[in-house]
Gaussian input, Z-matrix of N, CA and C with variables (Angstrom, degrees):
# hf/3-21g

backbone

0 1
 N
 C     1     B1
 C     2     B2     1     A1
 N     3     B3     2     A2     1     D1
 C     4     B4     3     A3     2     D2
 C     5     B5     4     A4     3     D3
 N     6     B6     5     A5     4     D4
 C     7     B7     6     A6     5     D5
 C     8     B8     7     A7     6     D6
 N     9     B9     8     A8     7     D7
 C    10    B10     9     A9     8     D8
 C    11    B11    10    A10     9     D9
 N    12    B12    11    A11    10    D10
 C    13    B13    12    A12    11    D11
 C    14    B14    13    A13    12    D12
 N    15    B15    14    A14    13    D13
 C    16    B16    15    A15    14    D14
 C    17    B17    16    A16    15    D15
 N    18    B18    17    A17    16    D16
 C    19    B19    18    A18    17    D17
 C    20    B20    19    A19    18    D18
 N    21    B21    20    A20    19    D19
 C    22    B22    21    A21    20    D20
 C    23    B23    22    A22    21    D21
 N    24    B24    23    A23    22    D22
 C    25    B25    24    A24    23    D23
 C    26    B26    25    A25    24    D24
 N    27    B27    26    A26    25    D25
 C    28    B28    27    A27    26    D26
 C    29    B29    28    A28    27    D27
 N    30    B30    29    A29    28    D28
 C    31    B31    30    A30    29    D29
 C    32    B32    31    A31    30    D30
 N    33    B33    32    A32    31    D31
 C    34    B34    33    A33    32    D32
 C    35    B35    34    A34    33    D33
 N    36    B36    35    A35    34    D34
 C    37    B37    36    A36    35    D35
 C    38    B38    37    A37    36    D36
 N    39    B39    38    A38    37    D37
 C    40    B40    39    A39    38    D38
 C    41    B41    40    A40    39    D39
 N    42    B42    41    A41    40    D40
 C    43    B43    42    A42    41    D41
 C    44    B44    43    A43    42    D42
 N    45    B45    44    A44    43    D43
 C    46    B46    45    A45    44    D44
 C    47    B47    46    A46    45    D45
 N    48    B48    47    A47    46    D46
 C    49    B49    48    A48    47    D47
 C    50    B50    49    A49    48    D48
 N    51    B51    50    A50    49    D49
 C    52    B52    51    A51    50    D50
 C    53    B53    52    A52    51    D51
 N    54    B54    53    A53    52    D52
 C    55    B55    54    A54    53    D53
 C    56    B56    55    A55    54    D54
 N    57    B57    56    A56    55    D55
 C    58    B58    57    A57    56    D56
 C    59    B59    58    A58    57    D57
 N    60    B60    59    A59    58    D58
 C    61    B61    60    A60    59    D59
 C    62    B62    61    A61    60    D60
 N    63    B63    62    A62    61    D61
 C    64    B64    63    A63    62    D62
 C    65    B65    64    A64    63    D63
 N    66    B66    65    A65    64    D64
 C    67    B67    66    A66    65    D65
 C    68    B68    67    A67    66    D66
 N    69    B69    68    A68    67    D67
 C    70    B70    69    A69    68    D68
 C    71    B71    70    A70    69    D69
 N    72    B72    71    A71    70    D70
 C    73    B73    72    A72    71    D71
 C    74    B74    73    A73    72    D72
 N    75    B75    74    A74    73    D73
 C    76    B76    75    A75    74    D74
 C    77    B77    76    A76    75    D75
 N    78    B78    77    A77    76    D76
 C    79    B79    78    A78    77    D77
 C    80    B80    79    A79    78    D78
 N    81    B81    80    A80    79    D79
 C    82    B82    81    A81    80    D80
 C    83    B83    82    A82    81    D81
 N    84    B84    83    A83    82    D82
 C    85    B85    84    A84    83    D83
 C    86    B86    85    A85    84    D84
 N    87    B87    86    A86    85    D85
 C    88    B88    87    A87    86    D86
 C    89    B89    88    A88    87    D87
 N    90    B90    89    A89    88    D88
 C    91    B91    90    A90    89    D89
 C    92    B92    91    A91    90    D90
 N    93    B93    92    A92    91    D91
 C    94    B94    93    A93    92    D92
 C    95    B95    94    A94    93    D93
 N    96    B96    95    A95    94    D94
 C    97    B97    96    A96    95    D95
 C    98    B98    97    A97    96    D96
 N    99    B99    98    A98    97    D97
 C   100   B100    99    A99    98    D98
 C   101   B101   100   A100    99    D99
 N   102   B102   101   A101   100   D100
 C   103   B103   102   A102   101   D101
 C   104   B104   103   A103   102   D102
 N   105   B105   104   A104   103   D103
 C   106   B106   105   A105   104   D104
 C   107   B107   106   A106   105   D105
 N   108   B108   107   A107   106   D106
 C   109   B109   108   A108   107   D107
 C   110   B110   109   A109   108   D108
 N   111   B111   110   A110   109   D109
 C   112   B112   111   A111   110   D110
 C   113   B113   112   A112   111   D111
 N   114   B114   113   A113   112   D112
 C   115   B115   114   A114   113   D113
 C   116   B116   115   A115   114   D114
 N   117   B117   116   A116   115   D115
 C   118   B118   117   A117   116   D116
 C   119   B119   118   A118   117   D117
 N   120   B120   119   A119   118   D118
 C   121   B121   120   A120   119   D119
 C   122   B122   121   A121   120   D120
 N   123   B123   122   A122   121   D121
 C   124   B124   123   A123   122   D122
 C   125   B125   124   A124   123   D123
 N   126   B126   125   A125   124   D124
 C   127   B127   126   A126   125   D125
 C   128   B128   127   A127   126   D126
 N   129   B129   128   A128   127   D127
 C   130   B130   129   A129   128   D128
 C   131   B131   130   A130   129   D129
 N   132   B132   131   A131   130   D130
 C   133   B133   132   A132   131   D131
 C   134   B134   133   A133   132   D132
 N   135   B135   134   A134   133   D133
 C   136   B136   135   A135   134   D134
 C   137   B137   136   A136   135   D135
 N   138   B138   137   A137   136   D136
 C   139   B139   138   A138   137   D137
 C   140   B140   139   A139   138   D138
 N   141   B141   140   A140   139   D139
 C   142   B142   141   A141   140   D140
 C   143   B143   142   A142   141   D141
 N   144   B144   143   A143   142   D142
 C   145   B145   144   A144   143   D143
 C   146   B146   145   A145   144   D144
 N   147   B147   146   A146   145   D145
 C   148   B148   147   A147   146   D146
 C   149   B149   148   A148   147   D147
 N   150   B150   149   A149   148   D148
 C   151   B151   150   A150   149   D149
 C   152   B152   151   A151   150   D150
 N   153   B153   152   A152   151   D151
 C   154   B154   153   A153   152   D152
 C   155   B155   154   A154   153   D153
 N   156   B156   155   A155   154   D154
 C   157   B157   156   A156   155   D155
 C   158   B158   157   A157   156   D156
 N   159   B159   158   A158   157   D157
 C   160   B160   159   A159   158   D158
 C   161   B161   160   A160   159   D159
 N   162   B162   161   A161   160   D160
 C   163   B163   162   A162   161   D161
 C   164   B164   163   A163   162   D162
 N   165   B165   164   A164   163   D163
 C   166   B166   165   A165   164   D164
 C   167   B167   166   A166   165   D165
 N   168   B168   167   A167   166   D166
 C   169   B169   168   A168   167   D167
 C   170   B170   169   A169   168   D168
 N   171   B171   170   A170   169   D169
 C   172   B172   171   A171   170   D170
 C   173   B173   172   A172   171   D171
 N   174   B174   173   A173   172   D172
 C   175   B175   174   A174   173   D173
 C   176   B176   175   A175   174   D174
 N   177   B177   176   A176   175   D175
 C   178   B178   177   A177   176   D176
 C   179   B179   178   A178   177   D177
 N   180   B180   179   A179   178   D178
 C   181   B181   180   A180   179   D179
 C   182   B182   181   A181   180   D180
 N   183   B183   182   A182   181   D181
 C   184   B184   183   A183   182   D182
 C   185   B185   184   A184   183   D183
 N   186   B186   185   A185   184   D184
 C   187   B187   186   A186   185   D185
 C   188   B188   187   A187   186   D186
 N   189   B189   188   A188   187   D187
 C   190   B190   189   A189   188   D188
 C   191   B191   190   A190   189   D189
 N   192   B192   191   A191   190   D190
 C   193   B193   192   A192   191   D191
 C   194   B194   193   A193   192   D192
 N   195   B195   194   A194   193   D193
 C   196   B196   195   A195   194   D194
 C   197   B197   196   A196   195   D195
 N   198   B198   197   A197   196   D196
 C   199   B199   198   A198   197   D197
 C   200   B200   199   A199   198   D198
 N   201   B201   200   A200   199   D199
 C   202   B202   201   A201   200   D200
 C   203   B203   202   A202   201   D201
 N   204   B204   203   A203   202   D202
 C   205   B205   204   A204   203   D203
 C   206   B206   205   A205   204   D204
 N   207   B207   206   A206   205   D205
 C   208   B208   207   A207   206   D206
 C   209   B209   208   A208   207   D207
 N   210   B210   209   A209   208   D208
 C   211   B211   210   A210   209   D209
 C   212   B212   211   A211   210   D210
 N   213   B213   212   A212   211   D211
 C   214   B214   213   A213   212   D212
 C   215   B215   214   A214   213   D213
 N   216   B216   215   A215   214   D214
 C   217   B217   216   A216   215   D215
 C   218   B218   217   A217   216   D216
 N   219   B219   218   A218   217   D217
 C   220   B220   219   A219   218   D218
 C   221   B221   220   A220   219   D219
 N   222   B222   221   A221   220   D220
 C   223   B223   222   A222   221   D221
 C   224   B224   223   A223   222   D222
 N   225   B225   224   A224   223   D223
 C   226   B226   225   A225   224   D224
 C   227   B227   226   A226   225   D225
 N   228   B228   227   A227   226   D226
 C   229   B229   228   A228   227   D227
 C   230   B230   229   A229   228   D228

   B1=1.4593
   B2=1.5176
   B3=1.3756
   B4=1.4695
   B5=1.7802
   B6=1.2141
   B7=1.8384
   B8=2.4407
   B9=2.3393
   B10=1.9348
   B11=1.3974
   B12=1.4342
   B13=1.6939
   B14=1.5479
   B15=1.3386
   B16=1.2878
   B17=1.4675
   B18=1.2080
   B19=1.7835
   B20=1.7245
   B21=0.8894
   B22=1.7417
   B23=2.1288
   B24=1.6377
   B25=1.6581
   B26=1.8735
   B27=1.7855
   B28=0.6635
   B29=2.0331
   B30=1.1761
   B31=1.4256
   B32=1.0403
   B33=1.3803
   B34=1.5234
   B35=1.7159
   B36=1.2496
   B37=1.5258
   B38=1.1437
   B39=1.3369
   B40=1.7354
   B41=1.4732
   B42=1.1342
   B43=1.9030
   B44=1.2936
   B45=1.5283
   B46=1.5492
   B47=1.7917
   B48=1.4962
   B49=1.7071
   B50=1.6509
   B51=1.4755
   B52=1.3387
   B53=1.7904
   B54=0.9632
   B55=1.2205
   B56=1.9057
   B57=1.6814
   B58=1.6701
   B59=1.3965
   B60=1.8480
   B61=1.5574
   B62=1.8497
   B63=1.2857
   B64=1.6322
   B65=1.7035
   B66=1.2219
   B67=1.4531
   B68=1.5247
   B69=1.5440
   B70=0.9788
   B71=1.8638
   B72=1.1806
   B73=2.0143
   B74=1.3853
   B75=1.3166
   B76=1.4810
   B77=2.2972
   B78=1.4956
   B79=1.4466
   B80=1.5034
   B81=1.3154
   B82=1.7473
   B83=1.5225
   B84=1.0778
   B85=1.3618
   B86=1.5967
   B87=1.6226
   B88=1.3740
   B89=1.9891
   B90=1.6960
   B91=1.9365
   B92=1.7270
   B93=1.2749
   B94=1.7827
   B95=1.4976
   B96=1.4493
   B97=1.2324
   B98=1.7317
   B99=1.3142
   B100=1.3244
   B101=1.5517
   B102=1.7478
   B103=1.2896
   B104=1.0686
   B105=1.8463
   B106=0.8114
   B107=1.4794
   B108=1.5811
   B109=1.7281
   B110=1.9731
   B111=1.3879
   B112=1.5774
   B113=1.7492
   B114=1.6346
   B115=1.6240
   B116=1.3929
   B117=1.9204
   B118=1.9529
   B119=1.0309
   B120=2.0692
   B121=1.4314
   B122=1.7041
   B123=1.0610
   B124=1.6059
   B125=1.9684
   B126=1.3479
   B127=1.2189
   B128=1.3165
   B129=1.5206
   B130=1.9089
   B131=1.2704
   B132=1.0108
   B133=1.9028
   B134=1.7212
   B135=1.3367
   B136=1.4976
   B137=1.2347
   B138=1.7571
   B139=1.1769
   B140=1.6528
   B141=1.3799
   B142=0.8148
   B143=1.4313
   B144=1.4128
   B145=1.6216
   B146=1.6665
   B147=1.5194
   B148=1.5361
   B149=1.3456
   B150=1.4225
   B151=1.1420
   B152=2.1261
   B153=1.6745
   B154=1.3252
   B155=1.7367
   B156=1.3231
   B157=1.3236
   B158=1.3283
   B159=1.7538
   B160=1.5970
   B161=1.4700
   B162=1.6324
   B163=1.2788
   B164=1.7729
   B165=1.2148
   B166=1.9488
   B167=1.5803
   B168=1.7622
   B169=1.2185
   B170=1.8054
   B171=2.0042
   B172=1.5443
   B173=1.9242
   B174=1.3192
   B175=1.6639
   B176=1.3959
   B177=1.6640
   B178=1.2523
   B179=1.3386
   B180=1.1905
   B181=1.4238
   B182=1.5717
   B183=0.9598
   B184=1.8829
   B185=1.6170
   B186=1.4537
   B187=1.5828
   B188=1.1925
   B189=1.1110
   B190=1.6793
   B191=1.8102
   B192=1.2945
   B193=1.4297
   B194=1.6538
   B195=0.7937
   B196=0.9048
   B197=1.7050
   B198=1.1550
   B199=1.6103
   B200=1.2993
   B201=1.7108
   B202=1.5949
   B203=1.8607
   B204=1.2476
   B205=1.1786
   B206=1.8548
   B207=1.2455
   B208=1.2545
   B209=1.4143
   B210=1.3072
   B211=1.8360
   B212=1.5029
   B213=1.2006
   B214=2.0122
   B215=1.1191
   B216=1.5473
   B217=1.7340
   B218=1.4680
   B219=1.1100
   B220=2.2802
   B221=1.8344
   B222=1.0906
   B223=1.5252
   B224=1.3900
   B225=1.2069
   B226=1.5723
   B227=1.5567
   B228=1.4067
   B229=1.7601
   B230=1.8759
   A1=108.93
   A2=110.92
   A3=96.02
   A4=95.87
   A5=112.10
   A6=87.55
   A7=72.34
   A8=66.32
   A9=74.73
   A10=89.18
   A11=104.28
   A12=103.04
   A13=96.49
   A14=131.06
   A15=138.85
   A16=124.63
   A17=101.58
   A18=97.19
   A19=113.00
   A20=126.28
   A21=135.43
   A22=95.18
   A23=103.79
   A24=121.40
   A25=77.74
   A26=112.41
   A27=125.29
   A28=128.41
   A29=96.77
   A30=130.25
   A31=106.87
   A32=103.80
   A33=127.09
   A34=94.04
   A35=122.86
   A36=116.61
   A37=136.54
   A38=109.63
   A39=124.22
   A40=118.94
   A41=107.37
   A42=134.96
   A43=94.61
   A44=106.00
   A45=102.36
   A46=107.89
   A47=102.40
   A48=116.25
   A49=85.58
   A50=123.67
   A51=98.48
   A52=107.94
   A53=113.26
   A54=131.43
   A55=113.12
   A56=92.87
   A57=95.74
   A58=99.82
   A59=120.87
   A60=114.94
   A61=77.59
   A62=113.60
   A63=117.20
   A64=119.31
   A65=91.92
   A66=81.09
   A67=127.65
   A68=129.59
   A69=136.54
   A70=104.87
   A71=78.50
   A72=90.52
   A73=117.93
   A74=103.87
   A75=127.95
   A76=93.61
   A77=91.03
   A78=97.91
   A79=116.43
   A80=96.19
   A81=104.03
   A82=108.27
   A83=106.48
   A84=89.79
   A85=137.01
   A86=89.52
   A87=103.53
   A88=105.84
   A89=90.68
   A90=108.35
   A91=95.07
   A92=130.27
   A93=118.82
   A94=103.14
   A95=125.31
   A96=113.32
   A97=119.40
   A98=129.88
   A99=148.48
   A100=105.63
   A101=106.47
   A102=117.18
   A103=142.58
   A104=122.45
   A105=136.73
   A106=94.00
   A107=129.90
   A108=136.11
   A109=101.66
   A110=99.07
   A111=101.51
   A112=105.17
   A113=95.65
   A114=101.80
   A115=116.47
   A116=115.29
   A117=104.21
   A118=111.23
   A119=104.21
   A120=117.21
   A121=125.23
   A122=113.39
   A123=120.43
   A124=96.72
   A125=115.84
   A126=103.57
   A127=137.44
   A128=106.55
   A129=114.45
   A130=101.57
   A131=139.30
   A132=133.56
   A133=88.73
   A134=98.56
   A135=108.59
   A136=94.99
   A137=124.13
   A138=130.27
   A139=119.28
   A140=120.74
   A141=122.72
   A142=136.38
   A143=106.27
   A144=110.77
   A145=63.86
   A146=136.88
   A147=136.72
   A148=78.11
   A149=146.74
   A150=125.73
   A151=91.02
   A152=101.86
   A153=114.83
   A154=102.87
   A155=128.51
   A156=146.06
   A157=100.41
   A158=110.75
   A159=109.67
   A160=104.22
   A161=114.22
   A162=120.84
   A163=127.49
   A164=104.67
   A165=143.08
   A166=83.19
   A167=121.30
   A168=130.32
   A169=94.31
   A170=105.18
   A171=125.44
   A172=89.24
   A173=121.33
   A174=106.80
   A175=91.13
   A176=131.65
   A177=139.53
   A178=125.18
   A179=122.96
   A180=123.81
   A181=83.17
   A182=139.14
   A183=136.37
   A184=113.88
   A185=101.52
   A186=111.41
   A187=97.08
   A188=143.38
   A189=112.46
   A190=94.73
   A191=140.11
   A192=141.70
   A193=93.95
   A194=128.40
   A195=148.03
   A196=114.71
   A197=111.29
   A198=125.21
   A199=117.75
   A200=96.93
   A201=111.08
   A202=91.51
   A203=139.44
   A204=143.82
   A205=121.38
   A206=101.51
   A207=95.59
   A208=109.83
   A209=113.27
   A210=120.28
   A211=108.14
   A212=110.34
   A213=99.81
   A214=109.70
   A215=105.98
   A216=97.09
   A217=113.28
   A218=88.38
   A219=98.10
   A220=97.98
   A221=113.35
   A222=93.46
   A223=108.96
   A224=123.72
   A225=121.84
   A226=126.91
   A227=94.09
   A228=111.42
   A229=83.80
   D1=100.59
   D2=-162.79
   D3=-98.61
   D4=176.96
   D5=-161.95
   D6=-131.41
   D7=173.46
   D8=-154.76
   D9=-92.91
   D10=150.74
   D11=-170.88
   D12=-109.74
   D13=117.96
   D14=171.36
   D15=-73.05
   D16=-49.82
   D17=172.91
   D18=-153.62
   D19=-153.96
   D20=-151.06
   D21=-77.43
   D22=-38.07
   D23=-158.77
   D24=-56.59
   D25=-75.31
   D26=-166.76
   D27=-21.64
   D28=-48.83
   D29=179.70
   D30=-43.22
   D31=-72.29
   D32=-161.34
   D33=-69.34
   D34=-47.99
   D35=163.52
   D36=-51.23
   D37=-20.62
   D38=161.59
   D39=-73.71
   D40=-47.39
   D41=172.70
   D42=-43.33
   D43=-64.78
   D44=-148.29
   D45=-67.63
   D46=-29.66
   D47=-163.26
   D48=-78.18
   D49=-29.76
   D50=-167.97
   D51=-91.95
   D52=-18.93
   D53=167.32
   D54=-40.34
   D55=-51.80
   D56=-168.67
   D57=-78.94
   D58=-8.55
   D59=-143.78
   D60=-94.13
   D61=-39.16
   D62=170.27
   D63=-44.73
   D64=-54.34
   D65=177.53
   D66=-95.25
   D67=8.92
   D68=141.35
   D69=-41.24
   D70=-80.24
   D71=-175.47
   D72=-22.19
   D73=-63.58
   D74=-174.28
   D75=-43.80
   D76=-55.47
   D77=-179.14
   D78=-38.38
   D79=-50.27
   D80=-175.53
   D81=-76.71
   D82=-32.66
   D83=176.58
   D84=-88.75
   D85=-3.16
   D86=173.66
   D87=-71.19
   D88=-37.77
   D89=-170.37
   D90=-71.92
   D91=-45.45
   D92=173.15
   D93=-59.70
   D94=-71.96
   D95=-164.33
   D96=-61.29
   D97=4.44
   D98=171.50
   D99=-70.22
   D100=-71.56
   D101=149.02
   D102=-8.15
   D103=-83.20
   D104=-155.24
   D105=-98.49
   D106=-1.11
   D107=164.66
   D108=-67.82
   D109=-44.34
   D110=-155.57
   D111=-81.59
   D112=108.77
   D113=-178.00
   D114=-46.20
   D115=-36.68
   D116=176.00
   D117=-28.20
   D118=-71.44
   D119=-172.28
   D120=-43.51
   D121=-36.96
   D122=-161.73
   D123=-89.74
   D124=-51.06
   D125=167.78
   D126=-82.77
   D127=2.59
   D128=170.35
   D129=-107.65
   D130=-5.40
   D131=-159.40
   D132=-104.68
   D133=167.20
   D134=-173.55
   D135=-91.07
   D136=151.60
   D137=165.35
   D138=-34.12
   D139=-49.12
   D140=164.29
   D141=-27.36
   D142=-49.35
   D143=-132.86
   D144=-124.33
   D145=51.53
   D146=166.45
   D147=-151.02
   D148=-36.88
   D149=-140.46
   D150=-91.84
   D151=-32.07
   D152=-175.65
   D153=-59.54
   D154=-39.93
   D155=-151.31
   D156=-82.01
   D157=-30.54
   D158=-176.48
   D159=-89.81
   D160=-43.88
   D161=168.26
   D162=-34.75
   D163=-40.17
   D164=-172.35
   D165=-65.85
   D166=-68.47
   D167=-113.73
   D168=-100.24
   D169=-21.98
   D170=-175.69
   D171=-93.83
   D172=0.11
   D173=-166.63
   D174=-105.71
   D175=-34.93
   D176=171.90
   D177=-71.06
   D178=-7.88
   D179=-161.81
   D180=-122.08
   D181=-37.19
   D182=157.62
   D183=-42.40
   D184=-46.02
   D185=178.26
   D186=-79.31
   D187=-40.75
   D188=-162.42
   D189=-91.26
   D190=-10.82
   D191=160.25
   D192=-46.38
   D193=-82.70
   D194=-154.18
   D195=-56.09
   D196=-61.53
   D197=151.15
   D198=-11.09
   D199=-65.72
   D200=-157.60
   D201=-97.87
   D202=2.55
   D203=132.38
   D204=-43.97
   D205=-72.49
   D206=167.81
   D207=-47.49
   D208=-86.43
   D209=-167.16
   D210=-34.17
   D211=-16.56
   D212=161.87
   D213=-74.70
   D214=-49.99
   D215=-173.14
   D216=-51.40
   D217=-67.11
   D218=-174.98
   D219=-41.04
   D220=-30.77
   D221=-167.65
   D222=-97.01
   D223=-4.52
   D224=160.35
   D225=-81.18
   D226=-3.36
   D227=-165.89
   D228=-75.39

């Protein structure tokens, strides 16, 4: 749903929301790859619950591609 941008206010309101939605991401993916770095975690945790962490860590790093995809476009407009 990409939304209609009317004038300059607008922009900068897209920027800014996509801006925080970037560095959320970045957050999580800094907190999976922390994780999935620390041998305790990876050799005491169930296969599972490492396999979810990489899954988490490949679903966040798509979103922030993507993020900072858009925010090029809008900012070349």
């Amino acid at each position: 749903a990409d939304m209609v941008i009317k004038n300059n206010a607008n922009i900068e309101q897209v920027k800014a929301k996509l801006a925080q939605d970037i560095e959320k991401e970045k957050a999580e993916i800094a907190r999976g790859k922390n994780m999935l770095n620390n041998p305790n975690f990876v050799s005491k945790a169930p296969a599972e619950k490492v396999k979810l962490e990489q899954d988490k860590l490949k679903q966040h790093e798509d979103n922030l591609k993507s993020l900072v995809d858009k925010l090029e476009k809008i900012s070349k407009n």
